[in-house]
C-alpha positions as CSV (number, residue, x, y, z in Angstrom):
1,X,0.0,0.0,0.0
2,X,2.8,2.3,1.0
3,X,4.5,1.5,-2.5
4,X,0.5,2.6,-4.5
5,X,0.5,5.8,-2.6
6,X,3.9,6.9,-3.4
7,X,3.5,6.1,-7.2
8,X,0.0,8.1,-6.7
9,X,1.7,11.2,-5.0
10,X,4.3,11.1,-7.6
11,X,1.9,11.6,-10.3
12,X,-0.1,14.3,-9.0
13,X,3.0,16.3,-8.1
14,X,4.3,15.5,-11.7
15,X,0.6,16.9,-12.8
16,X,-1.4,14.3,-13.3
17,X,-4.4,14.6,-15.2
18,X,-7.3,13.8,-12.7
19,X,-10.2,14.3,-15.3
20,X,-9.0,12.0,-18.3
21,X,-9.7,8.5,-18.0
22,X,-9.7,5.1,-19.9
23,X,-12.2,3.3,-21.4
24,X,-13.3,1.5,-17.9
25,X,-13.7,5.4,-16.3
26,X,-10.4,5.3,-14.6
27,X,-7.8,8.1,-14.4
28,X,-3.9,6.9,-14.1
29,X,-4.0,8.0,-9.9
30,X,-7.5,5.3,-9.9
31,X,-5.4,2.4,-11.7
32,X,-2.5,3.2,-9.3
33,X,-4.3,2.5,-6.0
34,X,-7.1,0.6,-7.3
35,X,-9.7,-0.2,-5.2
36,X,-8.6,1.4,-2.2
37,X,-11.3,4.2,-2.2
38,X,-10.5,5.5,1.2
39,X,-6.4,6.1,0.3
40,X,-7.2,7.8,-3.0
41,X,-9.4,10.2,-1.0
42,X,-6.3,11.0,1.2
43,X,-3.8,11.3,-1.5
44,X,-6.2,13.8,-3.2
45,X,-7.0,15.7,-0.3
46,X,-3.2,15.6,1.2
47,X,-2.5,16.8,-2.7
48,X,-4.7,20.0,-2.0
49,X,-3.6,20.4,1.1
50,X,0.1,20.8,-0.6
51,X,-1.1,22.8,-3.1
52,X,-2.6,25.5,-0.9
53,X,0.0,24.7,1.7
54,X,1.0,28.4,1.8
55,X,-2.4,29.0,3.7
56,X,-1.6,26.7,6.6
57,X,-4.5,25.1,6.0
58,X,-4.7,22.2,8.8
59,X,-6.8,18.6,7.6
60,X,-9.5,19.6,10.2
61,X,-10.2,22.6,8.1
62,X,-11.7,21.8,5.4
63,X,-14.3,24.0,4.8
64,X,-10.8,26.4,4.3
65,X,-10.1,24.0,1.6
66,X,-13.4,24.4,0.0
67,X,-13.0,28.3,-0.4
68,X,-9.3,28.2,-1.4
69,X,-10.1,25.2,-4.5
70,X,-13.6,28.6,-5.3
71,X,-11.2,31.1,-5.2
72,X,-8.6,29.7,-7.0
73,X,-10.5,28.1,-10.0
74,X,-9.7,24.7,-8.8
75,X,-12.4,22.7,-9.8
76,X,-11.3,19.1,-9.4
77,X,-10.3,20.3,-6.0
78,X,-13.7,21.3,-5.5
79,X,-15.4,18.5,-7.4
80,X,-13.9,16.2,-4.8
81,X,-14.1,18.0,-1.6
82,X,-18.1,18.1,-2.6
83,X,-18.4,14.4,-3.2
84,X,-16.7,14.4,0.5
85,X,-19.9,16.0,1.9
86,X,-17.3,18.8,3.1
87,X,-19.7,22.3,4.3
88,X,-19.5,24.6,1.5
89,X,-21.6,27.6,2.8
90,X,-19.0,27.4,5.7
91,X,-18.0,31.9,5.6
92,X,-14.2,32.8,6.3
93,X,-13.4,34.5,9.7
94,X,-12.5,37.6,8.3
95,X,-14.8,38.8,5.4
96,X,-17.8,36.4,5.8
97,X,-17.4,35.0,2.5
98,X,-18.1,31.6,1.3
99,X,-16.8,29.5,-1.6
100,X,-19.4,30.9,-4.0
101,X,-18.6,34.7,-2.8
102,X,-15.1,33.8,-4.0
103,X,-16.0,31.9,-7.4
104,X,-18.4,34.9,-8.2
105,X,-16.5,37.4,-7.7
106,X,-13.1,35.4,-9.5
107,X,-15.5,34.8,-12.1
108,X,-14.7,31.2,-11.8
109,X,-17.8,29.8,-13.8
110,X,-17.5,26.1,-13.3
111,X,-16.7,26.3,-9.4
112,X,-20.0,28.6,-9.0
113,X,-21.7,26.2,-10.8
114,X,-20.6,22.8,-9.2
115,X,-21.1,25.3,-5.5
116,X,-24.8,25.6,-6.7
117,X,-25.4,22.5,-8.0
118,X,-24.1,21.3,-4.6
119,X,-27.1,23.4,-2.8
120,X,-24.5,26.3,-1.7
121,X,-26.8,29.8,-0.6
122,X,-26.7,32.5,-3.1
123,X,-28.3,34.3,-0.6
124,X,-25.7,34.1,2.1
125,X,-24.1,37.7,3.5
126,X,-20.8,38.0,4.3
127,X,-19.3,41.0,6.5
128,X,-20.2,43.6,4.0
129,X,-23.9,42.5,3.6
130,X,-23.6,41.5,0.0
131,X,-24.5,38.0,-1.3
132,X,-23.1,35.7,-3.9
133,X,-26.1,37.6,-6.1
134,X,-25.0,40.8,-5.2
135,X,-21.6,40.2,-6.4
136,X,-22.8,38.8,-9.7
137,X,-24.8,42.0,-10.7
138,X,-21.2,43.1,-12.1
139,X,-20.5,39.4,-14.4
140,X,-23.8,39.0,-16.7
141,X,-22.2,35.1,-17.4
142,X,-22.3,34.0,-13.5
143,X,-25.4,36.2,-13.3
144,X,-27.2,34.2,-15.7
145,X,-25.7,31.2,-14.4
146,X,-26.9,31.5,-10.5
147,X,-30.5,32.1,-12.5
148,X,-30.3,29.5,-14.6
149,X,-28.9,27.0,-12.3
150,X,-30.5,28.2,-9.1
151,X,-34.1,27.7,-10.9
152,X,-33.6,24.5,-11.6
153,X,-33.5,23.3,-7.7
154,X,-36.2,25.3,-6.6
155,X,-39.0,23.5,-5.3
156,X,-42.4,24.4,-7.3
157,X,-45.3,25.0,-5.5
């Protein structure tokens, strides 16, 4: 096991793709530690948690992790941290703002939209009273998108 998740760590430093597979679905990190769901989880998180090491962001944190992968356009990241179940409406200590504050106003497209796919608030305030919705008044292509994608989970009456 130790052997997979060194050949595993060495690919995703090396860069990795994580999002082309082979004809059975699996990417070159899946054929290197098989079946072994739990250790591929750890490799990838322990992968993001090197790449934003520079944040001190601690394995406890997660929800850190979740705003970091938004703000930095990091959508595998985010894809996984999702699947995890990890809090994404979870607001940062010092402005209030959650992962989707940060992919609106980055203008990361496919992080807002995996964030509200995932049920995150587009409602939520942070410290300056303004909303995911707020921000997007100033990007008509996320604005269109939190419409779009936000009417699609509402439940009809």
């Amino acid at each position: 096991a130790n052997r997979r998740v060194e050949h595993a760590n060495v690919l995703l430093v090396k860069g990795a793709r994580t999002d082309i597979c082979d004809q059975q679905g699996s990417t070159a990190v899946d054929l290197v530690v098989r079946d072994n769901y739990s250790l591929m989880i750890n490799i990838f998180r322990d992968s993001l948690l090197n790449k934003f090491k520079d944040l001190n962001i601690q394995p406890d944190q997660m929800d850190k992790l979740v705003r970091a992968c938004a703000k930095n356009n990091d959508s595998e990241g985010l894809k996984l941290l999702i699947h995890l179940g990890v809090p994404i409406d979870v607001p940062g200590p010092s402005t209030g703002q959650t992962a989707l504050h940060h992919a609106v106003i980055e203008q990361h497209l496919i992080c807002a939209q995996l964030l509200i796919q995932a049920g995150a608030d587009t409602h939520q305030q942070d410290k300056k009273n303004k909303s995911p919705l707020d921000y997007a008044i100033n990007h008509p292509d996320i604005l269109r998108l939190i419409e779009r994608e936000s009417s699609q989970f509402r439940v009809k009456k």
